[in-house]
C-alpha positions in Angstrom: 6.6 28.2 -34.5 4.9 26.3 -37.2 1.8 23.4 -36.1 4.6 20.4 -36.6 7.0 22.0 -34.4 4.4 22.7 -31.7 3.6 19.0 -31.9 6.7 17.9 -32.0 7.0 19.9 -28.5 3.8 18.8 -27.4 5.0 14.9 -28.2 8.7 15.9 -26.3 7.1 17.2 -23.1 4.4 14.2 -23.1 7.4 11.7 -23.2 8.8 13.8 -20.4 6.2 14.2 -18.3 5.0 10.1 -18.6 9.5 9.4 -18.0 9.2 11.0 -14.9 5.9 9.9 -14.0 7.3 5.9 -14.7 10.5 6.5 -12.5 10.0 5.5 -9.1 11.3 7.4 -5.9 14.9 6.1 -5.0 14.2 3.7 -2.2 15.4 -0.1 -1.2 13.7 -2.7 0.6 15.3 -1.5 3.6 13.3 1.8 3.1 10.2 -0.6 4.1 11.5 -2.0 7.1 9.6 -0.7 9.9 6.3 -2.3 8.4 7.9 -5.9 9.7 6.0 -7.2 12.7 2.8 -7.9 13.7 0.2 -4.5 14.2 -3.3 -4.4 15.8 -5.5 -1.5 16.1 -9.1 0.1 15.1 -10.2 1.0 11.4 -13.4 0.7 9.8 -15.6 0.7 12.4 -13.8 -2.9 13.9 -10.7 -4.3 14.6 -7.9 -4.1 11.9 -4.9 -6.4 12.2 -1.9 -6.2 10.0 1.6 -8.5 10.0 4.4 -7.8 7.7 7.0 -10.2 7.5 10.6 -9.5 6.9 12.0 -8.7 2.7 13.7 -11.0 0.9 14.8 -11.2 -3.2 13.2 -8.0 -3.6 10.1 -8.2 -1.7 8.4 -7.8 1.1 4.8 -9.7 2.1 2.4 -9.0 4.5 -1.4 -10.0 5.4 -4.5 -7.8 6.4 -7.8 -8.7 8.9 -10.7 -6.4 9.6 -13.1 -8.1 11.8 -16.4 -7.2 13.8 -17.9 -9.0 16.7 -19.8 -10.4 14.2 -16.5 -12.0 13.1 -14.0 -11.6 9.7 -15.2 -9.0 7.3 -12.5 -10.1 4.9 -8.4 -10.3 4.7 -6.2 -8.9 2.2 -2.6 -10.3 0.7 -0.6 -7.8 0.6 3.3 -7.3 -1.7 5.6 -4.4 -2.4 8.0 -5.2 -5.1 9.2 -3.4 -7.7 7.0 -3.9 -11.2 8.2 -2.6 -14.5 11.2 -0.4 -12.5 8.6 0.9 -10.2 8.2 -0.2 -6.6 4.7 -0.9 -6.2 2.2 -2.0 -3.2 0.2 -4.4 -4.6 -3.0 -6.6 -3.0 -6.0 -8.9 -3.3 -8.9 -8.8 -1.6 -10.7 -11.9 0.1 -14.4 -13.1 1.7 -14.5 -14.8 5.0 -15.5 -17.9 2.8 -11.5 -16.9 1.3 -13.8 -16.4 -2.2 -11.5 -13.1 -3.9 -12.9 -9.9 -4.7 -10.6 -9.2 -7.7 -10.5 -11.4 -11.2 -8.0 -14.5 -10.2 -4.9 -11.9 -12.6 -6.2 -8.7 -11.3 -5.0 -7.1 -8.4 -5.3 -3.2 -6.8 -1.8 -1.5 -7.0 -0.2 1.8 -5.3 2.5 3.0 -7.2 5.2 3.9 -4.5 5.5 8.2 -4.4 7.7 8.8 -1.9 9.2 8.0 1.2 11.2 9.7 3.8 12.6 7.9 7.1 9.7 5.3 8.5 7.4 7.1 6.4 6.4 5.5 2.8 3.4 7.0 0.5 1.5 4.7 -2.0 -0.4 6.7 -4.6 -3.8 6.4 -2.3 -2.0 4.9 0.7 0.1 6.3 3.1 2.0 4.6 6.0 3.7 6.6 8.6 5.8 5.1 12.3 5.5 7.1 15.2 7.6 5.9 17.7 8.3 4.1 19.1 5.8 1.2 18.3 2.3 3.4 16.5 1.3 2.6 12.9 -0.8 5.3 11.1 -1.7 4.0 7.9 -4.4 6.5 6.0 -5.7 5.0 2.7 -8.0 7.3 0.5 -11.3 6.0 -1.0 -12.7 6.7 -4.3 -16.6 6.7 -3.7 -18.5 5.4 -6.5 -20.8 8.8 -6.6 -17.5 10.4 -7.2 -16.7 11.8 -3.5 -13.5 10.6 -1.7 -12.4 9.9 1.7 -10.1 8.8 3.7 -10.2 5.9 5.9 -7.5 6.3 8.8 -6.2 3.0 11.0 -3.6 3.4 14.6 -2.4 0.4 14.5 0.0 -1.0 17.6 3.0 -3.1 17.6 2.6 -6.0 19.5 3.7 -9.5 19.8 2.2 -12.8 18.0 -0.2 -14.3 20.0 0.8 -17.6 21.6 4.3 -16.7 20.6 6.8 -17.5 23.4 10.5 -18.1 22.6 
């Protein structure tokens, strides 16, 4: 094989490999569905509270809380869509004093890997049902010395507060 071929199969199999990388896993909003509701648990040392609302033209919303006694440590808005024929978690972090942590455009994405019946992974976050009414969501943290981790929240199913038909 002469050095243009081999680059020319070096080229083919990058284009490959970044094709399938760029297709997402074959899911449909529905595949998101047992997020909906309102979840409260532990995470982080306090009190997490998460509430997704039911999908609609495509995508699905939800909102984050981790607070202390001391009160909020900070919320998160939360979307999965699909982006660029990829479905995609995507979020922005906020202060108490609702000041962002991310640039007003930027935002942190998870690129959807798979997902399997009430089970969906994000590339770094996972969320998994176990029924009937248990949310396990374990999200893996990049440590700026280089180390990882993984942060893991059981979050319960329960109803609004103050919410009475």
């Amino acid at each position: 094989m002469t050095q243009g071929q081999r680059l020319l199969t070096c080229l083919a199999l990058s284009v490959l490999v970044n094709s399938v990388w760029a297709q997402s896993p074959a899911a449909k909003l529905e595949d998101f569905g047992f997020l909906h509701g309102y979840w409260v648990g532990t995470g982080f040392g306090g009190v997490s509270e998460e509430m997704w609302m039911p999908g609609g033209k495509g995508s699905l919303f939800g909102i984050f809380k981790q607070s202390s006694e001391a009160g909020i440590n900070f919320t998160e808005y939360m979307e999965i869509t699909r982006l660029d024929e990829r479905w995609v978690l995507r979020l922005k972090h906020f202060n108490p004093d609702f000041t962002g942590w991310e640039d007003s455009t930027d935002y942190v994405t998870f690129p959807l890997l798979a997902v399997a019946p009430n089970r969906v992974e994000f590339e770094g976050l996972t969320y998994s049902l176990i029924p009937p009414a248990t949310l396990r969501i374990e999200l893996h943290l990049s440590e700026t010395d280089g180390s990882s981790s993984t942060a893991n929240f059981e979050l319960r199913r329960q109803a609004l507060p103050g919410n009475t038909p």
